[in-house]
N, C-alpha and C positions, 0 to 999 in steps of 0.2 A: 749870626752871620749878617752880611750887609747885603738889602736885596729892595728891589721894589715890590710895594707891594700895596693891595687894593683890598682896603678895609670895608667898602661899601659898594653896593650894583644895582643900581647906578653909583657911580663914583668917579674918585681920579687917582693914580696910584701915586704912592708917594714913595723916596728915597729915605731908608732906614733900618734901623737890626730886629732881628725876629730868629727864634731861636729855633736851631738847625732841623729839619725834619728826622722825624727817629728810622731807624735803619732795622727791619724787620728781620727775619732769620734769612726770610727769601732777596733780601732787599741788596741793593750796590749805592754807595753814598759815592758820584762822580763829584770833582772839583772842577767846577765849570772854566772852558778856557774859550769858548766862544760860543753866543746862541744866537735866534733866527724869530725877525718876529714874524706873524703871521696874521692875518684881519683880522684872527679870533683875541690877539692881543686888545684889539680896540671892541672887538662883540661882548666881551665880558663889563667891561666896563659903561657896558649899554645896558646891563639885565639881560642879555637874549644871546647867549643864556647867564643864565646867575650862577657862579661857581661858588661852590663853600669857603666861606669868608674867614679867615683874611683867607686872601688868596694871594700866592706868588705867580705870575704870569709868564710864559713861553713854551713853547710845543716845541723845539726844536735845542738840543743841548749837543755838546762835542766836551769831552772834557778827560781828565784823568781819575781812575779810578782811587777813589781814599780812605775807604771802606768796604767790606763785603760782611754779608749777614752770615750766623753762624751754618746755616744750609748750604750756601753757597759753593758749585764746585766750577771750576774751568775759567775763572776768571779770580785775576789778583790784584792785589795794589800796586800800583803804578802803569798798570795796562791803559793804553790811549784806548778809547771809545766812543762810540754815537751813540745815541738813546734812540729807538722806536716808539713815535710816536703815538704809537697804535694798541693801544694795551685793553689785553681780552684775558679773564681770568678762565685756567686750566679748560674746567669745566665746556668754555664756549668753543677752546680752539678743537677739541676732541670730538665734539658735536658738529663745530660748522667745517672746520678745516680751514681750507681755502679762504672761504665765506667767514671767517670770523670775524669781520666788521659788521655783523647783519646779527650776531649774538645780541641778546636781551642786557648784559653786562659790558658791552665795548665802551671804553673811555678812550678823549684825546689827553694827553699828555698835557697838560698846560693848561688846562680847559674845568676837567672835572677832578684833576689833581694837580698839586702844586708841579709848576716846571720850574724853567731854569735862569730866570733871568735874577741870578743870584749867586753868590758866592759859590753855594754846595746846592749840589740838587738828588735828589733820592728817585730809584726807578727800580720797577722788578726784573729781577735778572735775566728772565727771558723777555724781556726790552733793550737788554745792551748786549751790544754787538762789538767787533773790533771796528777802529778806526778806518777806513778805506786807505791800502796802502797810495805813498804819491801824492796827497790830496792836500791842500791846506787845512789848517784848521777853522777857518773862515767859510771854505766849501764844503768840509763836513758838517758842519752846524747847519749851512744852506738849504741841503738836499734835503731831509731825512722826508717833513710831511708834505712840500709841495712833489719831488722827486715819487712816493709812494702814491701820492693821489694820482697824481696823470698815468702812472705808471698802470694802475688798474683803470683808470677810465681807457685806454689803449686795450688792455686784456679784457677788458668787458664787452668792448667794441669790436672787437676780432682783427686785430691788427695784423695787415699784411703785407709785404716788402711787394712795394712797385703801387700803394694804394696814394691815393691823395685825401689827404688830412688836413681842414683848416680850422685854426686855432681862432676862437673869435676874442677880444682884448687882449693882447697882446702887453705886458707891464707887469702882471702878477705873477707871482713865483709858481703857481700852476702852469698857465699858460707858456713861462719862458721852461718851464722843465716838458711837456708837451711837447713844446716844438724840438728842444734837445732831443730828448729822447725818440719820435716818431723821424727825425732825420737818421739815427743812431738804427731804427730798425728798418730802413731803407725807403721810405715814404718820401713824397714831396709834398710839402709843407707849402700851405696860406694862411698868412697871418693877417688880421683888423686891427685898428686903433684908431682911435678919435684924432693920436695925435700923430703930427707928421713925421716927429723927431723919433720916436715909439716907431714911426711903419718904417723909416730909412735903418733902425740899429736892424730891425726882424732881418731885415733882407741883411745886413753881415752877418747876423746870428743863423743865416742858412734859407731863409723862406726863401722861393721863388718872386713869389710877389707878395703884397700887402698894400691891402684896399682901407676906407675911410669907412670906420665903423657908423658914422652917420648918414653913409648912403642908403638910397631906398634899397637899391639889391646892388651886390657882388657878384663880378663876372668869374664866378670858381662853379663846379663843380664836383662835389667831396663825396668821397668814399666815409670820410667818418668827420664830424664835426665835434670841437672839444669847446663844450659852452661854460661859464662860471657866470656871464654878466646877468640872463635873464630876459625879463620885461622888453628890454632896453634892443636888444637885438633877436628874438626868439624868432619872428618872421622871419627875417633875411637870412640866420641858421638854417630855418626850417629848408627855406628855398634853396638853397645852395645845395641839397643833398642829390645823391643819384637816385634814382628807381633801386630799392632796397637798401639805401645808406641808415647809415646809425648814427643820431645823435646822442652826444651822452653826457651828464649835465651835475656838475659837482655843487654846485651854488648858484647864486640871485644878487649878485652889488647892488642892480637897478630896482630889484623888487623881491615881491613871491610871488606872484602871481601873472602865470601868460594866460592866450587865448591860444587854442589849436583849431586850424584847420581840419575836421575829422573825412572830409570824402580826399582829401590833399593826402591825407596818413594812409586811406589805405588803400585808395586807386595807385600810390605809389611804395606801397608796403614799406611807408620807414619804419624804423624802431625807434624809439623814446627810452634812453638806459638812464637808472639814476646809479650814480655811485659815492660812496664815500670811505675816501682813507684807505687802506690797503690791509693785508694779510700778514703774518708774520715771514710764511713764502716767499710772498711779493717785498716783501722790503730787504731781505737779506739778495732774491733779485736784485733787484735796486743799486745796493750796496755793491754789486759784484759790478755791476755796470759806471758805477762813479769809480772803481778802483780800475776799471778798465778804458776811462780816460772821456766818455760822454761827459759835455758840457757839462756845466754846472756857472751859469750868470750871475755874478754878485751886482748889487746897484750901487749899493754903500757900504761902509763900515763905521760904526761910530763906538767910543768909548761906553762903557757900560751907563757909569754916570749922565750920557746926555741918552739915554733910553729914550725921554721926553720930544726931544729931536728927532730924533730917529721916527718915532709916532705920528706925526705931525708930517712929518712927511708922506710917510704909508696913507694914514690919514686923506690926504690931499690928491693921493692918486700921481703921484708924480716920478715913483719909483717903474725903472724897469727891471728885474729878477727880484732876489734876496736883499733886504737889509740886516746887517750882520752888527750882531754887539760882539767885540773884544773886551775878555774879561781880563786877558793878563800874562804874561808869562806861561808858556807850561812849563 
């Protein structure tokens, strides 16, 4: 099959044939018709982390089923689908439930096994789901890992209709599914960004306001803060909270490493949540919520072939939501 792919990590991925991933008993071989890149597409390709080589890259797939393994029930060929990014073998989901991104076995999609930025992409059957009815194919490919991450950094955070919610960067497909979603469960929403074109889209995309991520502090007061950037704004998150607010913090762009204020923590009793990726619960959630009409931001769409494009933008920090590969026809 024709796919990009990244023989070395560090490396650069290249455009070329690699033969099809084998399709297990448990297994569904989707034909991809559009996928989603995400900064892990560019984290691999750094070493940090190093995925088994070669590697096919993308954590987000939408396509048509073209195989099922011979276990296989409830799903057939030619069924529309999205893949779950979030893949936890039997054993972890049984054990943690909910919690099964915190199992010792949880993999991303794209990351620790090949995804989909390829012709045919392979996934285990309780990773694909039906297609969200209504939705393009461009927007199911979108949603699946930024839509499931914020969605539990919200359920971690104890989200609640009438609370104020500020999303700190404003651009990444976390952040613009955050703020979809937290206006969706009746929150008002403040958005940051460094840039000005970034803070004017948040405000049509529903924020009340949005402040310049390189100010010393913002005039918000947040029931719950949604962090990805880090280093880079940790203080002015911090400050922004109420007396008992909850930060909850998916990533680091700017770094790994903050300082914390610890008599600020607990003369104001914040909470500090880390979270990552979501449930298999949480994403069929998700799912019910994109088919029920929440946002979903696209920034781009590009041909499979200009992937490269596509990267370099992400890259550069210059996207607001999802950039979207169209692979083809379905």
């Amino acid at each position: 099959m024709q796919s990009w792919i990244l023989d070395e990590s560090p490396g650069a991925y290249r455009w070329g044939t690699i033969d099809e991933p084998p399709v297990g008993p448990g297994d569904v071989l989707v034909r991809v018709v559009a996928s989603a890149l995400n900064h892990m597409d560019l984290w691999v390709t750094r070493g940090a982390p190093k995925p088994p080589l070669p590697h096919v890259p993308g954590c987000d797939v939408a396509g048509v089923v073209a195989a099922v393994g011979s276990e296989v029930t409830g799903i057939a060929v030619g069924d529309e689908v999205v893949v779950n990014p979030g893949v936890s073998p039997v054993e972890d989901i049984v054990r943690y439930g909910n919690d099964s991104p915190m199992g010792p076995g949880f993999m991303i999609y794209g990351e620790h096994c090949w995804g989909g930025h390829a012709e045919y992409a392979v996934a285990p059957a309780r990773n694909v789901r039906p297609r969200p009815a209504g939705r393009t194919w461009a927007e199911c490919a979108a949603y699946p890992l930024a839509y499931l991450t914020a969605y539990r950094m919200l359920q971690r955070a104890r989200v609640a209709a009438g609370q104020t919610v500020l999303v700190v960067g404003i651009g990444s497909g976390v952040s613009c599914a955050a703020l979809a979603l937290a206006r969706h469960m009746g929150c008002t929403v403040v958005a940051t960004s460094r840039s000005e074109a970034k803070r004017a889209e948040a405000l049509t995309m529903g924020a009340v306001a949005a402040y310049d991520s390189t100010d010393a502090k913002w005039p918000v007061e947040a029931d719950i803060v949604i962090e990805s950037v880090g280093p880079a704004t940790w203080d002015q998150s911090v400050r922004c909270l109420k007396p008992g607010g909850r930060l909850v913090v998916c990533g680091g762009t700017s770094g790994q490493k903050v300082e914390l204020n610890l008599p600020r923590l607990f003369f104001k009793q914040f909470e500090i949540i880390g979270s990552t990726m979501g449930s298999y619960e949480e994403f069929d959630a998700v799912s019910a919520l994109v088919a029920q009409g929440v946002d979903v931001h696209i920034d781009r769409t590009y041909p499979l072939d200009q992937y490269d494009q596509a990267l370099e933008r992400l890259e550069r920090g210059e996207q607001l939501g999802k950039i979207v590969l169209t692979h083809g026809a379905a």
